[in-house]
N, C-alpha and C positions, 0 to 999 in steps of 0.2 A: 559450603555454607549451610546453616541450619532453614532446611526448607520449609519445616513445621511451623515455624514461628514467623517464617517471611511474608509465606501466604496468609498469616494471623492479621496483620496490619504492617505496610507499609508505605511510610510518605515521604516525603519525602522531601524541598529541592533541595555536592557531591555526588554523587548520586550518592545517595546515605550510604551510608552504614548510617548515617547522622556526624556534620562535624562542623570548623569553621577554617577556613585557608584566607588567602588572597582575598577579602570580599567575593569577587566575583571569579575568585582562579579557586581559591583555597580548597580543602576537601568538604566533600562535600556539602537543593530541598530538599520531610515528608510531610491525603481528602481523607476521607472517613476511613475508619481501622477496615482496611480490606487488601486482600492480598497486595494488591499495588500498590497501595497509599503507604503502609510501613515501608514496605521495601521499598517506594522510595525514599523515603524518609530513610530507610536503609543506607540508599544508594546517592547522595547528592549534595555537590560540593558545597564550599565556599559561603552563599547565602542562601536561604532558602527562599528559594521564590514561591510565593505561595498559588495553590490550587485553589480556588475562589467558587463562588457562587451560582447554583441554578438558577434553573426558571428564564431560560433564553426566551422561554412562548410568552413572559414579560416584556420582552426587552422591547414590541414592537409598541404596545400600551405607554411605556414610558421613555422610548428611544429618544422622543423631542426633547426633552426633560434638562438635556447634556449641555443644552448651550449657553441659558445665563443664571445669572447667580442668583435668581429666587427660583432654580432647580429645585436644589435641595433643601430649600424651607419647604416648600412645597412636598416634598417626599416625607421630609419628616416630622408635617404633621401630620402624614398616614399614618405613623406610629402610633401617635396618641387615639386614632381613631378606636371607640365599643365595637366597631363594625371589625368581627374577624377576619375575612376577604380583604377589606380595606389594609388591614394592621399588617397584612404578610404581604400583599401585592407592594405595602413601603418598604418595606422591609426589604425586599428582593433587587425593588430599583435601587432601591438607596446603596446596595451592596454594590449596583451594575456601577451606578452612579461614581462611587469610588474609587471602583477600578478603572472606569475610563478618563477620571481625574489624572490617577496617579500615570496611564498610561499618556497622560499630556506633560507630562514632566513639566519643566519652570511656564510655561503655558500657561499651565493650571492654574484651578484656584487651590491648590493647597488642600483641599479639602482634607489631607490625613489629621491635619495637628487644627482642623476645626472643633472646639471644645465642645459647641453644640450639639454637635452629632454625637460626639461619644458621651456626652451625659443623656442625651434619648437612649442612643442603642445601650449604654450601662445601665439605666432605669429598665427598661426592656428585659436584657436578661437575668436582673435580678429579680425582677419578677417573677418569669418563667421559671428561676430556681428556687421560687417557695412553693410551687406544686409539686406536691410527694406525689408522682406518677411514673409509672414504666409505660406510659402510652407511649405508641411509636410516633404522634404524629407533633407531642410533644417533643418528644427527643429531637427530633428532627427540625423541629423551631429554636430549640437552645442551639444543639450542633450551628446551625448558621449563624444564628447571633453571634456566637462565641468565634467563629472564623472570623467574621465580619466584623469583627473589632479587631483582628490580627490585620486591620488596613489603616489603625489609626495610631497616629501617633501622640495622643493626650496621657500621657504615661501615670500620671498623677488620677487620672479617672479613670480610666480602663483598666489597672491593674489590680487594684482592691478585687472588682467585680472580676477576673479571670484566675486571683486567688482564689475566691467563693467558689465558681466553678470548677476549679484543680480539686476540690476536696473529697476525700470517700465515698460519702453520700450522695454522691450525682452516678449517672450512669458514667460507666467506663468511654464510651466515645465523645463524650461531653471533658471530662474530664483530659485525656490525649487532645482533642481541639483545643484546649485553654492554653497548654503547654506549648503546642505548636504556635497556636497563635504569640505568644512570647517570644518564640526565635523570629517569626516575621519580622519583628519590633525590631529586636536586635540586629537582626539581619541588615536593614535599613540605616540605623542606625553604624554601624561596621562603614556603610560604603559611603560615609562621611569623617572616620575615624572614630567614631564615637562608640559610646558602652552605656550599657543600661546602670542606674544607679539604684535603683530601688532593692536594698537589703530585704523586705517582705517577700517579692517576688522569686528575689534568687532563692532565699530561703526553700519557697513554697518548691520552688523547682528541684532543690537538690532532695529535698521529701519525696519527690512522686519519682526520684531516683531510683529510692529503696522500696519501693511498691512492688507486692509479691506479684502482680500482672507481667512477664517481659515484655510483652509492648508498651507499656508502660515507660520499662526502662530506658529501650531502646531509642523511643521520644526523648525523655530527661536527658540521656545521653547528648544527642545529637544538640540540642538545647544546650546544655552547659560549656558547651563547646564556643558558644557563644557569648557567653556571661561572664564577668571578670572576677578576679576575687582569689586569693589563695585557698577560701573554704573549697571552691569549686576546682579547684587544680587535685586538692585530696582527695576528694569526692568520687574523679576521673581515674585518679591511679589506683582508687580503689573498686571500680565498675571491670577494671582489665582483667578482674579476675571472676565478672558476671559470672554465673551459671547459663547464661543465654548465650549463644552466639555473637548475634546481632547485638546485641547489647555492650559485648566486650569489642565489637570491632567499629562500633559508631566511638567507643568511650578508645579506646587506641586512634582513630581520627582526629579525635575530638583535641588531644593531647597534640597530637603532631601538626593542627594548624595552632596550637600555643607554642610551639615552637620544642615540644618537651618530647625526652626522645625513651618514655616509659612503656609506650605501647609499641612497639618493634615486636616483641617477640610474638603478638597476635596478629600484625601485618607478615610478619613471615610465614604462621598459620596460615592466613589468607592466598598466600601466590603457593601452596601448598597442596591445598584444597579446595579454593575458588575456579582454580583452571581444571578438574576432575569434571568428565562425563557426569552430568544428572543421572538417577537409574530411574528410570520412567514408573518402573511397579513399585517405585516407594514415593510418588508425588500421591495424592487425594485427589477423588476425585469417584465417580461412581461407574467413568467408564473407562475404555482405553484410550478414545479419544481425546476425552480429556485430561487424562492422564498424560500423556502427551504434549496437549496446551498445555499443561500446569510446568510439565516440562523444558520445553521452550522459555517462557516466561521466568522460570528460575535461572535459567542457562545466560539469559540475559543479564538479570540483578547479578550474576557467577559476576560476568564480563564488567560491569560497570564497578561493580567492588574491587575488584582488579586492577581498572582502571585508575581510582581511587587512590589504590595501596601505590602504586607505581611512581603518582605525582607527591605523594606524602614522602615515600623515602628520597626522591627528586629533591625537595624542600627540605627536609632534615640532613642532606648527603653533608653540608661540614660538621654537622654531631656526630654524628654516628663513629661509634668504639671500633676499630681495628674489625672485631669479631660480627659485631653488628654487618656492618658492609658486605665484610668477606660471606656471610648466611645471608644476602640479601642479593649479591652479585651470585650466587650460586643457584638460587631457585630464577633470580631473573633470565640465567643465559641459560638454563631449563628450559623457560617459554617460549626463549627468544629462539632456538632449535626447533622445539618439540609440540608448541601448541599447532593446532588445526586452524587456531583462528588467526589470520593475517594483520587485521588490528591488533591482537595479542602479543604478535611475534614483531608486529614495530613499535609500540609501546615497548614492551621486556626491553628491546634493543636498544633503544632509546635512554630505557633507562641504565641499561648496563653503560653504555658510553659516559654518563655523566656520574655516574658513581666511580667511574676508574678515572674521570678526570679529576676529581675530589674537587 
């Protein structure tokens, strides 16, 4: 796999390449553009379960906050607060806030498709994005925002504002947050049957597609994977032939949880190349040791991409062309022999069993 671009940014929850399966089986989540975060977003099936919000040294300030329902009025008129200490300490619970909603399932109050909240936090970061600043500490108040709306489901006021942010003019991690934030939506969405409908948004998504950034793409990818539409099925058979790695192999997942059997011959790259030794003195890094971590950590994404390709051709096994199969059962009883790694060689196995059962 392309290790340059992995350590660039990845997130992830398939383990990405980026894609959409089963909801919760399908291929492949991707936090901020950093080695991990793309490559999960690389690496991570099905839905994306999203990476959420700092400031736990919050959470004891506002921990009581959780239990009734003038909680979160209460949090969000920190937002409106002049007092900046104030505006972020809301801002932070309120994110806590949602996650511990959402993690009460029917329990809860619902708080995602709360209209309130996402017309605070959409007021919020459209503000935050009429400051023409490269401040860090700005960036860093949009990036959360713009996660922190990937918890809501008000699709009609959040999206406008996560178009705004997807555009040129923001900083690059602002702009990957908007996007990811999108597949959350979708993702959610998916594990009730449903699809997002908002034409603006898919649009905005299949644009940051074709953005000369590959992390960039590699997000878009893994996103459209998600989103319906025949624009987006062209879009996908046209990423298989990315210039990025990661990018062509999130947009090959992406295809084979729609059930489309276009990106095969980049999944068969994948059990080609993903089961290959890392070479330690071509990771970054300034020493050997880390050379080494950086190593590891790649070796890992190798395995979970892998993984990935294994359950996609599993899922496609009655498509697949005579030819197709036969290059698929060939690299598989490869692994299923030859790889080191035991997980590897009963995955491979596995899946050769079910490809020769058709």
């Amino acid at each position: 796999m392309d290790s340059n671009s992995s350590s660039a940014y990845s997130t992830g929850p398939e383990t990405p390449a980026h894609s959409t399966l089963p909801p919760n089986e399908q291929l492949p989540p991707v936090q901020p553009p950093s080695a991990s975060f793309i490559m999960q977003l690389f690496l991570v099936p099905g839905l994306i379960v999203a990476v959420v919000v700092g400031s736990m040294a919050l959470f004891g300030a506002y921990g009581k906050l959780f239990s009734s329902e003038l909680d979160w009025r209460h949090v969000v008129s920190e937002l409106r607060s002049t007092n900046e200490h104030r505006r972020w300490r809301g801002a932070n619970a309120l994110a806590q806030v949602l996650q511990a909603d959402a993690n009460l399932g029917e329990s809860g109050q619902h708080l995602s498709s709360n209209e309130q909240i996402a017309k605070e936090l959409a007021t919020l970061l459209d503000e935050l994005l009429k400051q023409p600043t490269s401040d860090p500490e700005l960036i860093t108040h949009q990036s959360f925002v713009v996660r922190t709306l990937g918890w809501l489901d008000s699709e009609s006021i959040i999206f406008p504002t996560l178009i705004n942010a997807m555009q040129p003019k923001n900083e690059i991690l602002i702009r990957l947050d908007a996007v990811e934030a999108v597949a959350k939506v979708a993702g959610r969405k998916a594990q009730t049957n449903g699809s997002i409908a908002d034409k603006d948004v898919i649009e905005q998504v299949i644009e940051c597609s074709r953005d000369e950034n590959p992390l960039m793409r590699q997000v878009a990818a893994f996103t459209l994977g998600l989103l319906p539409g025949d624009d987006v099925d062209q879009r996908l058979k046209v990423m298989i032939s990315d210039a990025d790695t990661n990018a062509r192999t999130n947009s090959a997942f992406a295809l084979a949880r729609r059930g489309a059997t276009d990106g095969v011959s980049v999944m068969i790259d994948v059990l080609k190349t993903a089961s290959l030794k890392v070479d330690v003195a071509s990771m970054p890094g300034p020493s050997e040791p880390e050379k080494r971590n950086q190593a590891v950590k790649q070796q890992e994404i190798n395995g979970k991409v892998l993984f990935n390709t294994f359950r996609a051709f599993r899922e496609l096994k009655a498509k697949l062309s005579d030819d197709q199969r036969q290059q698929a059962l060939v690299e598989c009883e490869r692994l299923a022999k030859d790889s080191e790694f035991l997980r590897i060689r009963m995955d491979a196995g596995l899946t050769v069993s079910e490809l020769k059962s058709k």
